[in-house]
C-alpha positions in Angstrom: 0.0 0.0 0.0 1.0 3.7 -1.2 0.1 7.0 -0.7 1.3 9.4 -3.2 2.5 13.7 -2.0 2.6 15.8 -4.5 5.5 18.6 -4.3 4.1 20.5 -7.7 4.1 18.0 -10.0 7.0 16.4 -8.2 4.9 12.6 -6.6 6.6 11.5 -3.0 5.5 7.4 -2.3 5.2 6.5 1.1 4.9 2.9 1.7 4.9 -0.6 2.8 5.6 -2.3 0.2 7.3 -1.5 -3.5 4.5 -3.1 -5.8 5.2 -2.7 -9.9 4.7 0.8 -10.2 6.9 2.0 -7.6 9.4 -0.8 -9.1 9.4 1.2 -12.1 9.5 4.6 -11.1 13.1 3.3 -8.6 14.2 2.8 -12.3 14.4 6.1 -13.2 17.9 7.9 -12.6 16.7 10.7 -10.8 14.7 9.0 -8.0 15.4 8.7 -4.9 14.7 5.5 -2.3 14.9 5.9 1.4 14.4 2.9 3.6 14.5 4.5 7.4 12.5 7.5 8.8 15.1 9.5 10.7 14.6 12.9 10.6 18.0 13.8 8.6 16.8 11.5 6.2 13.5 12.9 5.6 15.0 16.4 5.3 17.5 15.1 2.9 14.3 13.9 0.9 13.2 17.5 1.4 16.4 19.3 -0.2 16.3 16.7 -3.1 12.5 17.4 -3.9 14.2 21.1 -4.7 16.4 20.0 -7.7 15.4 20.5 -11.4 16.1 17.1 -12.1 14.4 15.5 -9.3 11.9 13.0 -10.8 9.9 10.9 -7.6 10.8 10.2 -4.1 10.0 6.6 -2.1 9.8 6.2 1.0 9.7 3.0 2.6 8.7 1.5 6.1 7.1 -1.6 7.2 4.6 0.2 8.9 2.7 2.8 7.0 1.2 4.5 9.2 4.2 5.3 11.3 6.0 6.2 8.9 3.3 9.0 7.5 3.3 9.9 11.4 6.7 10.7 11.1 6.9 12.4 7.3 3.8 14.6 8.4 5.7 15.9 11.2 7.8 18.2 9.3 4.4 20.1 7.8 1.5 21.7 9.1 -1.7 19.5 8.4 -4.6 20.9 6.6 -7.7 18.5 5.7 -10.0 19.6 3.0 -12.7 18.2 1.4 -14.1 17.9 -2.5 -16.8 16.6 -4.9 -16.4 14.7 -8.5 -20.2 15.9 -9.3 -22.2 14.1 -12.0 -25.6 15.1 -12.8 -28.3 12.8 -14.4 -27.2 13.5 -17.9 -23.1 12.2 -16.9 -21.7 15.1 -17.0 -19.1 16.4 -14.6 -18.9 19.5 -12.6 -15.4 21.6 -13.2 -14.5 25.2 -12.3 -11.8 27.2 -13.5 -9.3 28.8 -10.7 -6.0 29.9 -11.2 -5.6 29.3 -14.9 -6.2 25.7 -14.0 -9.9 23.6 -14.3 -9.8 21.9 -10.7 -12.7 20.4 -8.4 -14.9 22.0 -6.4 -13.0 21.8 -2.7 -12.1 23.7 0.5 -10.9 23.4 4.4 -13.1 21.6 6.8 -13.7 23.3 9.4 -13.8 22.7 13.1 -15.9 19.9 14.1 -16.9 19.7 10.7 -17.0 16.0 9.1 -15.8 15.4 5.9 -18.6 14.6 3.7 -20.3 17.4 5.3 -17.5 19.6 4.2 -17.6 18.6 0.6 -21.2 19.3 -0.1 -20.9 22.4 1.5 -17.9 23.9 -0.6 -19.4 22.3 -3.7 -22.8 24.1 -3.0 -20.7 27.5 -2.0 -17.9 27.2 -4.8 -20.0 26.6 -7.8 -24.5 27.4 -6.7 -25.0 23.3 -7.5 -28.5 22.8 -5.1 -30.1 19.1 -4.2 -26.9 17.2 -4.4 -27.2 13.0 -3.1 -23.6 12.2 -1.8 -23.0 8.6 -3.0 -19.7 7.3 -1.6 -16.1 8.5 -0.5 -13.8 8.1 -3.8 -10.5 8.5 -2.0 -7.9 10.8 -0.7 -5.2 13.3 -2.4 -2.2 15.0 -0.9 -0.2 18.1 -2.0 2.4 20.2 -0.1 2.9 24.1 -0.3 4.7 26.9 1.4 2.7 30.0 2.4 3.6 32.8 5.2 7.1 31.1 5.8 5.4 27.8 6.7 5.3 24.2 5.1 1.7 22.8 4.4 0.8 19.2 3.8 -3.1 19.0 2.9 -5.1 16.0 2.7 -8.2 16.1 0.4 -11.2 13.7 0.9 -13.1 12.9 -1.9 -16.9 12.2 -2.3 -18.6 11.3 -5.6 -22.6 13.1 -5.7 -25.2 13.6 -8.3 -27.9 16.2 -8.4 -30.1 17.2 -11.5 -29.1 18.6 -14.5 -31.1 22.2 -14.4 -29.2 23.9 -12.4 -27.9 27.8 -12.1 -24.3 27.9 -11.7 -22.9 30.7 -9.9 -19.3 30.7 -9.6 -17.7 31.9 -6.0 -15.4 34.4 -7.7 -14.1 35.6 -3.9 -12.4 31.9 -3.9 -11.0 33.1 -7.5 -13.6 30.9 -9.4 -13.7 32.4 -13.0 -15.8 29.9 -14.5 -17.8 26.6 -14.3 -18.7 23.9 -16.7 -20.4 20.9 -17.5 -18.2 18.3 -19.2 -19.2 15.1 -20.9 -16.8 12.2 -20.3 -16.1 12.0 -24.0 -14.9 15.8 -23.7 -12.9 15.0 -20.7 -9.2 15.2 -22.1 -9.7 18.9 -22.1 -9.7 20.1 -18.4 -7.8 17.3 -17.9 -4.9 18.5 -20.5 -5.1 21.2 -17.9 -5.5 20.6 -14.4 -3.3 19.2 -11.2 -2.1 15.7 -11.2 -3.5 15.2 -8.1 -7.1 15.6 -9.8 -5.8 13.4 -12.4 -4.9 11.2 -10.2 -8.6 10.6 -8.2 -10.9 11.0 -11.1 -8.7 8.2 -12.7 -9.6 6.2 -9.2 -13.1 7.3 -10.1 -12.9 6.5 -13.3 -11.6 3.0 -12.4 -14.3 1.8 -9.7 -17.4 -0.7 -10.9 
C-alpha cells in the first residue's frame, strides 16, 4: 500500500511495500529510495524534492502509518474536502481557478465532518443545489509553502449527483472564474489542464465498478 505527495508536480511514495509501479518509477535515474524515517533522512528527501532534475521520491517503512506519522511531522496538516459531481445526464462539474480547471473543494472546518465539508464547498464554490452524496472516492495529498510555513493538505473525496437544471454561480471571492459541464467523452480537455492530483482521483473514479 502507497500513498502518493505531490510537491508540484513532483509525486513522494510512502509505503509498505514496493509493488510494480513504484518498481518502475526506482528505475528512473533521478529518483530517490529511502528505507529508514530519521529525521535527517526525511529532510535530505526534502532538499532533493528542490532540484530541477528530481523526478519521484519513495519512502519506505514496514509500517505505514508510522512512517506518514513521522513524514507529516515536518508540515503543518490541513484537511479539506471535495466533490467529483455528476448530474443525471453524466456530466461532470469543473471550475476554473487559477488558470487551471480543478474540483470543487475547501478546508473543513472545526468539528466539521468530511462529507459534510464537501457538499458544502461544492454548494458555496459553484450554486449546485439538491446534491445526493454517493460514496467516498479516495484521498489526495499536496504540499505548499505559504507565510514562511510548510503545508501538507489532505483532500477527501466524495462522488454526488444532483439534477441537470441547475444555475451555476461561480464563487469568484475563492478566484472561481468559470464553471462547466463536461461530458466524459470531452474529458481530455480540463484534464490536459488541471493538477495531477485531480488526475490522479478522477482516474480512481474512473476505475471503480
Amino acid at each position: 500500500m502507497h500513498i502518493k505527495i505531490y510537491f508540484g508536480d513532483k509525486p513522494v511514495f510512502l509505503c509498505d511495500h514496493i509493488d510494480t509501479e513504484l518498481n518502475e518509477i526506482l528505475h528512473h535515474p533521478d529518483a530517490v529510495f529511502i528505507d529508514e524515517i530519521s529525521n535527517p533522512a526525511i529532510k535530505s528527501l526534502l532538499h532533493e524534492i528542490k532540484k530541477e532534475e528530481f523526478h519521484a521520491g519513495v519512502l519506505w517503512h514496514e509500517d505505514l502509518e508510522q512512517l506518514k506519522k513521522v513524514f507529516f511531522k515536518h508540515f503543518t496538516l490541513i484537511e479539506a474536502a471535495g466533490g467529483i459531481v455528476q448530474n443525471t445526464k453524466k456530466e461532470l462539474l469543473f471550475i476554473y481557478r487559477l488558470d487551471k480547471w480543478d474540483l470543487p473543494k475547501g478546508k473543513m472546518e472545526k468539528g466539521e465532518k468530511p462529507d459534510a465539508t464537501a457538499i458544502r464547498e461544492v454548494e458555496e464554490e459553484t450554486g449546485v443545489t439538491g446534491l445526493t452524496l454517493k460514496k467516498k472516492v479516495g484521498e489526495t495529498y499536496h504540499t505548499y509553502d505559504a507565510y514562511g510555513k510548510h503545508y501538507l493538505k489532505v483532500t477527501y473525496w466524495y462522488y454526488m449527483t444532483c439534477s441537470a437544471t441547475q444555475h451555476l454561480v461561480p464563487q469568484t471571492e475563492e478566484d472561481i472564474t468559470a464553471i462547466k459541464w463536461v461530458a466524459t467523452k470531452d474529458i481530455k480537455q480540463p484534464m490536459s489542464n488541471t493538477y495531477p492530483s485531480i488526475k490522479d482521483i478522477l482516474s480512481v473514479f474512473f476505475d471503480e465498478p
